[in-house]
C-alpha positions as CSV (number, residue, x, y, z in Angstrom):
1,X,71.3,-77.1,-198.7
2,X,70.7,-80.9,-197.5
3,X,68.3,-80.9,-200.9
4,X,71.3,-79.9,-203.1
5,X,73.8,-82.7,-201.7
6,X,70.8,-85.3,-201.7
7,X,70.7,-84.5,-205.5
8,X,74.5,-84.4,-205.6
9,X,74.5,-87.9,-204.2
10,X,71.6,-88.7,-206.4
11,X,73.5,-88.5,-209.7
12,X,76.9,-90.1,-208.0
13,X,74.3,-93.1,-207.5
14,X,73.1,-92.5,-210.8
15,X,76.9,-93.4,-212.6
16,X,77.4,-96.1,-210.3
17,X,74.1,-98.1,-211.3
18,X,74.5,-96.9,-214.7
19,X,78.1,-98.4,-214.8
20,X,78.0,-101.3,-212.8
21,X,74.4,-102.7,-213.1
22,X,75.8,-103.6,-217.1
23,X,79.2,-104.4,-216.8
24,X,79.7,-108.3,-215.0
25,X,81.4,-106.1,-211.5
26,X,78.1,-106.1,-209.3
27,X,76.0,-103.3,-209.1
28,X,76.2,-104.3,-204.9
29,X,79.5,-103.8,-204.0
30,X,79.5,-100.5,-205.7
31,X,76.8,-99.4,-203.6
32,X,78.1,-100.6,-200.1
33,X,81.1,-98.6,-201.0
34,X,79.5,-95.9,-202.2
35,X,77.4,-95.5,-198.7
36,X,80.5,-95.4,-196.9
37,X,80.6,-91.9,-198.1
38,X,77.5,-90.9,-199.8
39,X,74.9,-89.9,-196.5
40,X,71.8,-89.5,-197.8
41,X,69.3,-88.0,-195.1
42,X,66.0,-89.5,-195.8
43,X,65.4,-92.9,-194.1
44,X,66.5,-95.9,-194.5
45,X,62.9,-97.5,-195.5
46,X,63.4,-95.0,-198.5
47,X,67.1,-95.7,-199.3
48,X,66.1,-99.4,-199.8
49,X,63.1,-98.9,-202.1
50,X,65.9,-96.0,-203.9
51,X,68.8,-98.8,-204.4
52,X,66.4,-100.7,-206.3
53,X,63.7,-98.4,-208.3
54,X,66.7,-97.0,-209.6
55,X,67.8,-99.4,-211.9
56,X,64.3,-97.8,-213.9
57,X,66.5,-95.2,-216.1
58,X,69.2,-98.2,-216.6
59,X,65.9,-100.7,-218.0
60,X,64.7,-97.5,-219.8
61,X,68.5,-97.6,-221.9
62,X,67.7,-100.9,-223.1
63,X,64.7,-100.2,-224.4
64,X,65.3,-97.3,-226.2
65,X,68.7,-98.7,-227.6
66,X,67.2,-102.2,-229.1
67,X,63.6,-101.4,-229.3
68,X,63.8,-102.3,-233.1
69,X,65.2,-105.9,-231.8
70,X,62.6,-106.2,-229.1
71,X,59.6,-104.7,-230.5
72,X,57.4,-107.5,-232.0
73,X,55.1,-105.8,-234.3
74,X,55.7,-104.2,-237.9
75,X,53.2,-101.8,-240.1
76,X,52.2,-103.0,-242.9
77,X,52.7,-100.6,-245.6
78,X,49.9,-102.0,-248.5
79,X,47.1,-101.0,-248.8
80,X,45.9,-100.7,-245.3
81,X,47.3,-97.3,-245.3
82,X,50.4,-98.1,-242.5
83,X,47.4,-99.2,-239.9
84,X,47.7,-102.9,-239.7
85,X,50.1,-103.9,-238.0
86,X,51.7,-107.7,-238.1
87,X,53.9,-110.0,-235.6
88,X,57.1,-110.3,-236.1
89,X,57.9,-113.9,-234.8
90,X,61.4,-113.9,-234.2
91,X,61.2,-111.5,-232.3
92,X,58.2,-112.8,-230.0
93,X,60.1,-116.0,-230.2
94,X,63.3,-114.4,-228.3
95,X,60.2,-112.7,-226.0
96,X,59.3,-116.4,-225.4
97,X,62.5,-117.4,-224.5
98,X,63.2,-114.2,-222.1
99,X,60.0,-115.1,-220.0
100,X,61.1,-119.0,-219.9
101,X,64.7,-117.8,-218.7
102,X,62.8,-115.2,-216.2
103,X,60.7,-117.7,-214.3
104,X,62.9,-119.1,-212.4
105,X,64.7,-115.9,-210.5
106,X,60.7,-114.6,-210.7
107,X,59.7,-117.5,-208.1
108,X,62.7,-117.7,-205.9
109,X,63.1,-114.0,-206.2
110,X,59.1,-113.1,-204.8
111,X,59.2,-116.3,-202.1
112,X,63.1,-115.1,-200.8
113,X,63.3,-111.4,-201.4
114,X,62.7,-109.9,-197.8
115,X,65.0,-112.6,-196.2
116,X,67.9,-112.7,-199.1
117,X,67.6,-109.1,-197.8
118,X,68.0,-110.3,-193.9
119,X,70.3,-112.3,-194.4
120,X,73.1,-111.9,-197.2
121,X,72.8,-108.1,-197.7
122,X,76.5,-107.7,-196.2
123,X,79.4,-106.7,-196.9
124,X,81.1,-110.3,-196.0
125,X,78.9,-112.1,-198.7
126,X,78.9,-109.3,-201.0
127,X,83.0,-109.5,-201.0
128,X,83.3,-113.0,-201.2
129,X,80.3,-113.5,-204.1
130,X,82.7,-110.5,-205.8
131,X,85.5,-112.7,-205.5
132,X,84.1,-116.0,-206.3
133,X,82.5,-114.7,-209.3
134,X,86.2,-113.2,-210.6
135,X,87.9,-116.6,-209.8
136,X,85.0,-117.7,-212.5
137,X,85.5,-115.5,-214.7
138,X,89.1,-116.0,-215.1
139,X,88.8,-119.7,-215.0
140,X,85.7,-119.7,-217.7
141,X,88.1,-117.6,-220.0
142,X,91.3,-119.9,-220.0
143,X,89.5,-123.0,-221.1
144,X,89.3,-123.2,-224.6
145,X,86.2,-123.1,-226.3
146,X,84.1,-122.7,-230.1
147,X,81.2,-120.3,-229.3
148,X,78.0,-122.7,-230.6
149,X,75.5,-119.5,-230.4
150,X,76.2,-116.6,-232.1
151,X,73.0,-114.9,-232.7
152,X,70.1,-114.3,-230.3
153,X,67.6,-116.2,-232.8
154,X,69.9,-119.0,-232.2
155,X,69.4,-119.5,-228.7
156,X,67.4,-122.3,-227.5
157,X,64.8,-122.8,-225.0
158,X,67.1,-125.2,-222.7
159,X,70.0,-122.8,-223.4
160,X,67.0,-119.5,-222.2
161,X,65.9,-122.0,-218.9
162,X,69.8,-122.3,-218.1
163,X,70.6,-119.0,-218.4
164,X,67.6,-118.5,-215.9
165,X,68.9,-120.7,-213.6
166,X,72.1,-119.1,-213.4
167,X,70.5,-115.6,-213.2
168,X,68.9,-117.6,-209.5
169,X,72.6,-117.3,-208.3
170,X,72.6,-113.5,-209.0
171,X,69.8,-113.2,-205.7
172,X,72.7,-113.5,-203.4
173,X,74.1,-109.4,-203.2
174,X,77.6,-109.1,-204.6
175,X,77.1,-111.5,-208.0
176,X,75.8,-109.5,-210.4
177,X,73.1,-110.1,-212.3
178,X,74.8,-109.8,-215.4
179,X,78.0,-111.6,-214.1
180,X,75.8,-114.5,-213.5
181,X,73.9,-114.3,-216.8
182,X,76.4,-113.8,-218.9
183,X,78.8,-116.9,-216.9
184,X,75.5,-119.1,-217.7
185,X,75.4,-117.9,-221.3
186,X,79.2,-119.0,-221.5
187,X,78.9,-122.3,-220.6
188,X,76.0,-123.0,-222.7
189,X,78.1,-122.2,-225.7
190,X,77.0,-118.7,-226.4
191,X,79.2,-116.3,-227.8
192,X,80.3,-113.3,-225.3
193,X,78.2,-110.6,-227.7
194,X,75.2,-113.2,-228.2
195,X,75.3,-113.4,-224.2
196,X,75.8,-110.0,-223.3
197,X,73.0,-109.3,-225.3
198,X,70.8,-111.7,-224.0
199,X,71.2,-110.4,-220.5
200,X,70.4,-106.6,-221.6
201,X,67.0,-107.9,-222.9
202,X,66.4,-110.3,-219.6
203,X,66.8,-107.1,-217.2
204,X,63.8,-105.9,-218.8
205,X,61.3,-108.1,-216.9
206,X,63.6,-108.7,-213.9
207,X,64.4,-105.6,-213.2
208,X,61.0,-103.7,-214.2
209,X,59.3,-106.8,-211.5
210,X,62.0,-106.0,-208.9
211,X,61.4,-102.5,-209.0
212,X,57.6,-102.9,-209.0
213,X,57.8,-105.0,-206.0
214,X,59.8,-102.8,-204.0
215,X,57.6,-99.8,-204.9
216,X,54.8,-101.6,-203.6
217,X,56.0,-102.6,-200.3
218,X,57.5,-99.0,-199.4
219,X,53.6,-97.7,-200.1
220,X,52.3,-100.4,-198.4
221,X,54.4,-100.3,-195.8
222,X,52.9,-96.2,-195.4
223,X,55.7,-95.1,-197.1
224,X,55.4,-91.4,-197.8
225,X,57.3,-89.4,-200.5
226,X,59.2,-85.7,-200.3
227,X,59.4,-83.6,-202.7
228,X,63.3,-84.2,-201.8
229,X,63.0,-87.8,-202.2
230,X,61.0,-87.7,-205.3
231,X,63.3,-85.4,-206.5
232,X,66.3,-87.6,-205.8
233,X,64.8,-90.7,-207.8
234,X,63.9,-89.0,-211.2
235,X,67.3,-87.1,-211.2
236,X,68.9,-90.7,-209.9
237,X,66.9,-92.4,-212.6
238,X,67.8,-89.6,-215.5
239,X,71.5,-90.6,-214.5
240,X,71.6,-94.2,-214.7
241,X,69.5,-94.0,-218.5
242,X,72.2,-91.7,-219.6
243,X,75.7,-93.4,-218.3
244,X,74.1,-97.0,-219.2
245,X,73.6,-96.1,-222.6
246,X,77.5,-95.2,-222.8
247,X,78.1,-98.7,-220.5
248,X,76.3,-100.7,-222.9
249,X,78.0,-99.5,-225.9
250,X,81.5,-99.9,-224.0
251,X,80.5,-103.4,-223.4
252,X,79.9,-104.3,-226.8
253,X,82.0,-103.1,-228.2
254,X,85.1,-104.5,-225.7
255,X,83.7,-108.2,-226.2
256,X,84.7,-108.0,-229.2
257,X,88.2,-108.0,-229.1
258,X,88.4,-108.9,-225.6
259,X,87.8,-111.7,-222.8
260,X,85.8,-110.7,-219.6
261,X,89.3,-111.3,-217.8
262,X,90.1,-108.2,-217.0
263,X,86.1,-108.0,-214.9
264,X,87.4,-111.3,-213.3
265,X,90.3,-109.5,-211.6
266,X,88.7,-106.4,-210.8
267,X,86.1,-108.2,-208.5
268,X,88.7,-109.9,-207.0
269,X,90.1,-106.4,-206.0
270,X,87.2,-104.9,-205.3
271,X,86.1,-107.6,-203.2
272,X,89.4,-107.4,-201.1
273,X,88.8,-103.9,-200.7
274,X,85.1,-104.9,-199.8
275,X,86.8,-107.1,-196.9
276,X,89.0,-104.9,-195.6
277,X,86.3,-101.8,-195.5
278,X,84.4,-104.0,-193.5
279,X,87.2,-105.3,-191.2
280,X,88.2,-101.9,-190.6
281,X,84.8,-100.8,-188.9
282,X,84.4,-104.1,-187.6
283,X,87.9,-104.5,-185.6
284,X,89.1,-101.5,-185.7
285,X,86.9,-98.2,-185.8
286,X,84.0,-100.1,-183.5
């Protein structure tokens, strides 16, 4: 029975990262809400490694949805029979550019990760980074502005090391990788499509490393998996590839009619309610 409500929780955790980890409203404060509720009963070494190795399926969506965008080889069809096969620069171009805007959140992220973890994984600097981040939002969406990038082969290398300095920010639970992203794509005069975009393709490497890294040090650590556990991160995994595919289309599709106000005040709101969860247990249920 604990099995079946592990799996239950699995796919509610699923939707969540599938929703959240895309849409600018931090992945974070989803999930600190979410365990309020949602018990799992393996450990907590586990549960870490599971908040993060998660976001797999969501990378996976990416992939399969833009692989014609992100794949950098075509087959010839002359006379080599369909074998050769030929780069397509633009596209390794664009890879160029994702692996300049990478290395900066790659650097900080190995050197910090285990005490960013420490020391801001709480719900006080998840709510206020939620909050923050909506004031931005808002504020980035009344100025008036003329979009200089509208295409993702117009994006430059300063523009790609910006947007990687921004992403930096996003280490701090609660700000959203994408909410950061996309905020530094903004003010480097892309277009909100072109930067949306951009940020699908940079959780590629960033997510796949973070993943990776936390994989590691729950097997290093001696780590063991269940057949519960396992079981809980492929149908966790399955869940979050299926919703983000939906999220990703929402996305794109809104930005096109539409400013990311209305993201700006939700974290506000859910950081408040953030705040208060937390005051609640702190003052009042302790």
């Amino acid at each position: 029975m604990d099995l079946f409500f592990d799996l239950l929780r699995s796919v509610i955790y699923g939707v969540i990262e599938g929703i959240t980890e895309w849409l600018p409203i931090s992945s974070t404060g989803h999930m600190i809400l979410a365990e309020q509720v949602l018990k799992f009963s393996f450990s907590a070494e586990f549960m870490e490694m599971f908040r993060v190795v998660i976001q797999l399926g969501a990378i996976l969506a990416v992939v399969v949805m833009y692989f014609k965008k992100l794949w950098p080889f075509c087959v010839d069809n002359g006379r080599d029979s369909g074998l050769a096969k030929h780069v397509r620069w633009p596209v390794m171009r664009l890879w160029f550019k994702i692996i300049v805007a990478c290395l900066p959140a790659a650097v900080l992220g190995l050197a910090l990760d285990d005490w960013i973890d420490a020391h801001f994984y709480n719900s006080v600097v998840v709510a206020v980074m939620l909050i923050v981040y909506g004031i931005a939002f808002i504020l980035i969406e009344r100025r008036p502005r003329v979009p200089t990038t509208t295409k993702l082969s117009r994006i430059t290398y300063r523009q790609a090391l910006l947007v990687g300095a921004w992403q930096v920010l996003a280490l701090i639970p609660g700000t959203s990788r994408s909410g950061s992203t996309i905020i530094g794509g903004l003010l480097c005069g892309m277009s909100r499509a072109c930067a949306s975009q951009f940020t699908f393709f940079l959780a590629i490497p960033v997510m796949a490393g973070a993943s990776g890294l936390k994989l590691v040090k729950f097997l290093a650590g001696g780590g063991v998996f269940t057949v519960g556990e396992i079981g809980a991160l492929l149908v966790g995994c399955i869940v979050a590839f299926v919703v983000s595919i939906l999220a990703i289309r929402f996305l794109m599709d809104y930005v096109k009619k539409h400013t990311f106000t209305a993201f700006g005040w939700y974290r506000i709101a859910l950081g408040i309610v953030v705040l208060g969860v937390w005051a609640l247990q702190t003052f009042v249920l302790a």
